[in-house]
matplotlib code that plots the C-alpha trace (Angstrom):
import matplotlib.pyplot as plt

x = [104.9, 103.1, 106.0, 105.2, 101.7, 102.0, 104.7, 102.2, 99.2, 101.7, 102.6, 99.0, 97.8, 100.8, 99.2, 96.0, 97.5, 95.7, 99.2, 98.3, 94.8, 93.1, 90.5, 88.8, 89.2, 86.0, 86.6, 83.3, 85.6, 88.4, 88.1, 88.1, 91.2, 93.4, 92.3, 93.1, 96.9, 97.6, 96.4, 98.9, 101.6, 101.6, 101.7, 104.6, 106.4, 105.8, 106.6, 109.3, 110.9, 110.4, 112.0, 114.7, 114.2, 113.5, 109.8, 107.9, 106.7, 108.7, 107.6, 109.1, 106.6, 103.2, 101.4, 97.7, 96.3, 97.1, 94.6, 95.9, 95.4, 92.8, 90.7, 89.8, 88.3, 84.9, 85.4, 86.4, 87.8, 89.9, 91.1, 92.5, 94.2, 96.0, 97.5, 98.6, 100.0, 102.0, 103.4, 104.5, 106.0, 108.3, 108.4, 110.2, 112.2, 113.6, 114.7, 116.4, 118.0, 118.6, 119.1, 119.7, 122.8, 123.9, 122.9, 124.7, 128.0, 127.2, 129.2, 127.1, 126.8, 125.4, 123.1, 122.0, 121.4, 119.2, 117.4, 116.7, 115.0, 113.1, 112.6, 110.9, 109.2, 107.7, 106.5, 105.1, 103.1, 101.6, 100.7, 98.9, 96.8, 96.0, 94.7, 92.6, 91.9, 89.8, 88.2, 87.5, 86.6, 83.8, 82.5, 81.5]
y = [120.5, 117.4, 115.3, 116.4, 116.0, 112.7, 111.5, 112.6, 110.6, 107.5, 108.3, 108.6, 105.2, 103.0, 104.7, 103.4, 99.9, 100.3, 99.3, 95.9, 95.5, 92.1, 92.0, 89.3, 92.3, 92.2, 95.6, 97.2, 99.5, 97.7, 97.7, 101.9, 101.6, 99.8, 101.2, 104.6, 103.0, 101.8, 105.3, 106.8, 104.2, 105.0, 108.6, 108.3, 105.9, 108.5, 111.5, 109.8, 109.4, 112.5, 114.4, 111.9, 110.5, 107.2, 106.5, 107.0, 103.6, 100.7, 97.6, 95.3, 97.1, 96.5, 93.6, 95.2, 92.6, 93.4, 92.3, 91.4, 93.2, 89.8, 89.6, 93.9, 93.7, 92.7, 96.1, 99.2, 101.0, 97.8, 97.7, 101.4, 100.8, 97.6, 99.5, 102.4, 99.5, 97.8, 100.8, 102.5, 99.2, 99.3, 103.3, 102.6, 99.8, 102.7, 104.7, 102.2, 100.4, 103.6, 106.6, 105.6, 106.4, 102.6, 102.7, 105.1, 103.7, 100.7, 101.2, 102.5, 98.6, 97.1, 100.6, 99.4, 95.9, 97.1, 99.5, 97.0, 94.7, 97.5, 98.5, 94.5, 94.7, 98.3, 96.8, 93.6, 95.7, 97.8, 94.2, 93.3, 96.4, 96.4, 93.0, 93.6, 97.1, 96.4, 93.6, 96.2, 99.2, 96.4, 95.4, 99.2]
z = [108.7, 106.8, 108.5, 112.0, 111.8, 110.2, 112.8, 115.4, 114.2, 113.6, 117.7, 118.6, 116.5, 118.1, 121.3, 121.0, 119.5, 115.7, 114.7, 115.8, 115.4, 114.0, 111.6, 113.4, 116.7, 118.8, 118.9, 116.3, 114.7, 114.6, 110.8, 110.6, 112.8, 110.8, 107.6, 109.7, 111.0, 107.3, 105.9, 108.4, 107.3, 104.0, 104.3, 106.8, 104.1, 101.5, 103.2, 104.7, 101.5, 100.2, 102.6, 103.0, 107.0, 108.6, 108.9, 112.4, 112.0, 112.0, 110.1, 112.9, 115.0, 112.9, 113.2, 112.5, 110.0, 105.8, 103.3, 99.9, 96.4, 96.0, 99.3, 98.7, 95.8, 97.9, 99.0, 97.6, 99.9, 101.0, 97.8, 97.9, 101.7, 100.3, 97.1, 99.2, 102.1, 99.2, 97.4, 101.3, 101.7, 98.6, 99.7, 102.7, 101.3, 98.4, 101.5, 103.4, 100.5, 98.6, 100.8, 104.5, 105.7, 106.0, 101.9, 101.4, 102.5, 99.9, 96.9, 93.8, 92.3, 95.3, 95.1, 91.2, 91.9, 95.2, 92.6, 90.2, 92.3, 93.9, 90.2, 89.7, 92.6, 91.2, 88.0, 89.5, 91.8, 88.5, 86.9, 89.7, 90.4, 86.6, 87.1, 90.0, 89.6, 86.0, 88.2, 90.5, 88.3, 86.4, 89.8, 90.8]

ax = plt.figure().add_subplot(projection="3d")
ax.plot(x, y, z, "-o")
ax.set_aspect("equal")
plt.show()
């Protein structure tokens, strides 16, 4: 049920165009809306996983400005929206490298090298929250 709901909102955001929202938007709440579309991204990307489907959102389809791990730590709930934006990327990287049917036609070394480098990417995402995140946790 989690899926549908979320596959609904992700419908209803690309609706109303949050998936390619600017920060510099003249739009007053522009900044709620894309915090609400990348919420809604990363949710898809992890549900999407779990349960083993494509996501509702394509990445070729979102151009709704990203800040980096660096630029949020000014604010807090930034900071949160940008880790949960790079782990659903690498999310729905797993799936498509990993468990999409295409994948899964790949022969299981082509499958180990892709999981390594998902694996790097994984760790090098830790390193840099640790190093923002005490930044982060000091400045609250």
């Amino acid at each position: 049920m989690a899926l549908t709901f979320v596959s609904a909102g992700a419908r209803l955001c690309q609706d109303a165009g949050y998936h390619c929202l600017t920060f510099d938007s003249p739009d007053p709440q522009a900044q709620q809306k894309i915090i609400t579309f990348w919420f809604l991204f990363s949710v898809d990307r992890g549900l999407s996983l779990n349960f083993g489907r494509s996501p509702s959102l394509q990445d070729y389809d979102v151009t709704a400005s990203r800040c980096t791990l660096v630029e949020a730590q000014r604010d807090r709930g930034l900071f949160f929206c940008s880790v949960g934006v790079e782990l659903a990327y690498v999310q729905g990287d797993v799936y498509e490298q990993l468990y999409s049917g295409r994948a899964q036609s790949e022969s299981a070394d082509v499958k180990a090298q892709r999981a390594r480098i998902l694996a790097d990417r994984l760790i090098s995402l830790r390193q840099q929250l640790l190093a923002v995140g005490v930044s982060q946790i000091d400045t609250a």
